[in-house]
N, C-alpha and C positions, 0 to 999 in steps of 0.2 A: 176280605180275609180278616179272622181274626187274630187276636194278640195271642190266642193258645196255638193256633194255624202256625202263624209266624216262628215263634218260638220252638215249637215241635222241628220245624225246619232248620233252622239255627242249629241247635244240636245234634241233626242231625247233618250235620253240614260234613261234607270231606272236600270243601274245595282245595285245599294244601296239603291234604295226602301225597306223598314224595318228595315234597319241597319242604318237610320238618324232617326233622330228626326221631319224631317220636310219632307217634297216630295223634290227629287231631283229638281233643278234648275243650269241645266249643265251653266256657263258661259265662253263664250270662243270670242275672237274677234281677226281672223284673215283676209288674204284677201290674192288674188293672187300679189300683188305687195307689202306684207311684205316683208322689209329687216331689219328691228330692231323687234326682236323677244324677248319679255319678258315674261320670265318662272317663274313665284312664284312658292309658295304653293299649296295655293288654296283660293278661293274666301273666304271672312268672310263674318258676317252678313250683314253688310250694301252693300255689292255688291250680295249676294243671293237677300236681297230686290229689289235693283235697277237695275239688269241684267245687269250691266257693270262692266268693273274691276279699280278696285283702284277710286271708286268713295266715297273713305275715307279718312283720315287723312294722310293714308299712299302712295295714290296717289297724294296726293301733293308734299311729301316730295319727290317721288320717279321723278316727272316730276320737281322738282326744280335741283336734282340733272341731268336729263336731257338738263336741260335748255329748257325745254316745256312746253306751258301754256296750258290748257284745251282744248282750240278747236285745235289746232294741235293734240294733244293726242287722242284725239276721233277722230278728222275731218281726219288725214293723213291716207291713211290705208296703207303708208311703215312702219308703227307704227301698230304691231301686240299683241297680251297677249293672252299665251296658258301655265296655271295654271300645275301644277305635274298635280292635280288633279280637276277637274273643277265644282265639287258640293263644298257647305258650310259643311265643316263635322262635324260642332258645338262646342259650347263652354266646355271645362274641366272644372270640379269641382274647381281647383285653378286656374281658369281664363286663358285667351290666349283660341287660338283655341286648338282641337286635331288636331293630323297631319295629313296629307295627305293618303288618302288609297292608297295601292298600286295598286290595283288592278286599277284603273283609268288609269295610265299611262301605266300598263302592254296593260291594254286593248286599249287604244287612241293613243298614244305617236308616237309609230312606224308610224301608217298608216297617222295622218297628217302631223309628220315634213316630212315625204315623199312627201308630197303634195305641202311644202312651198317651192319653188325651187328658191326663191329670196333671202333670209334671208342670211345677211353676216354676224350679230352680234347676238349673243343671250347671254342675261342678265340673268346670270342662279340667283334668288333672294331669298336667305336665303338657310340656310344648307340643308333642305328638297332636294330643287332642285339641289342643288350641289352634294349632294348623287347621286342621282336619274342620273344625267346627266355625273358627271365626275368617276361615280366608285371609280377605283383601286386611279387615279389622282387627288381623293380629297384629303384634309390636314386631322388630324386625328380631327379637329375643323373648325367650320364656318372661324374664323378669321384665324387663319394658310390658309386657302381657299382662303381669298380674302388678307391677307397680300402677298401671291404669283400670285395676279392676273396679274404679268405681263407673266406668265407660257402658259396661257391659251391662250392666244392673237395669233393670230387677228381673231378668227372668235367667241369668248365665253370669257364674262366677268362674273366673280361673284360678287355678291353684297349682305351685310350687308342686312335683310329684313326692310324697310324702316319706319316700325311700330313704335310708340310712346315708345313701349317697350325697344326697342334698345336705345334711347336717351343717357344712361347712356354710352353704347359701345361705341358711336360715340365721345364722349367728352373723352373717355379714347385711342382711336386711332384717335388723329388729322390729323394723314397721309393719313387716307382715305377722308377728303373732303379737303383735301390741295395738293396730287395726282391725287387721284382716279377720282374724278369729275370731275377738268376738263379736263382730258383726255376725261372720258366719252362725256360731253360736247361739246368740238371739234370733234369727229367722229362721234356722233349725227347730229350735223351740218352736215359733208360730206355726211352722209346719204341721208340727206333729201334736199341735194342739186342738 
């Protein structure tokens, strides 16, 4: 199977038809010359509306800690985004998304990072995906997760999810944008050089 096979499927996916609120809108944007591979959650509302990822608040913050501006983000496709879960699974009664289904990644996960045979980095982005990706190897918390992000290195970073929500987290762990970044930052660079 190939990577256009796979991805044709992907979007065309209705496994959660009845169980959203809304008609599935698989979002996913990868490419055969991915090598910076970013794993979220899964799409929120504003990227369900606009079929790309992080085309929110939280993909600013997420491409500032990149050191990348929009049209590289979109334009490079060694810059990849493949979500735990790639539908909008909608808004909780106390606000924030709900998580991620599993059943997405049970069903997608395997057959395309098989696919991706370039990706040297993958940016596993908030706890969901750090589950999901490092098992037994996650910390028993997000931040135990990424305060050990030199563990995981070189080929899987984890990252704080870059939401507005976090704000508070990130002014209480200054070592993550006084570390973390720009390491990130610099191998970003190498990447896409």
């Amino acid at each position: 199977m190939s990577l256009d096979a796979v991805l044709e499927e992907i979007r065309a996916c209705q496994a959660c038809a009845g169980e959203l609120a809304h008609a599935p809108r698989p979002v996913v944007r990868v490419f055969p010359e991915t090598r910076l591979l970013i794993c979220g959650q899964a799409p929120g509302r504003r990227v369900h509306e606009s079929g790309l990822p992080f085309t929110d608040p939280s993909g600013d913050r997420l491409r500032r800690w990149l050191g990348v501006d929009a049209d590289t983000f979109y334009g490079d496709r060694r810059i990849g985004v493949a979500a735990q879960a790639f539908c909008y699974p909608g808004t909780a009664a106390k606000g924030g998304d709900y998580p991620p289904p599993k059943r997405c990644a049970r069903l997608w996960r395997p057959r395309l990072l098989g696919e991706l045979k370039q990706v040297e980095l993958t940016l596993l982005v908030g706890g969901h995906a750090q589950a999901w990706a490092l098992g037994a190897r996650a910390g028993p918390a997000m931040t135990d997760t990424v305060r050990a992000w030199r563990d995981y290195l070189p080929d899987v970073l984890p990252l704080p999810h870059p939401s507005w929500r976090n704000t508070a987290w990130l002014k209480r762990e200054p070592w993550f944008e006084a570390e973390v970044v720009p390491w990130l930052q610099s191998r970003v660079r190498a990447l896409l050089t």
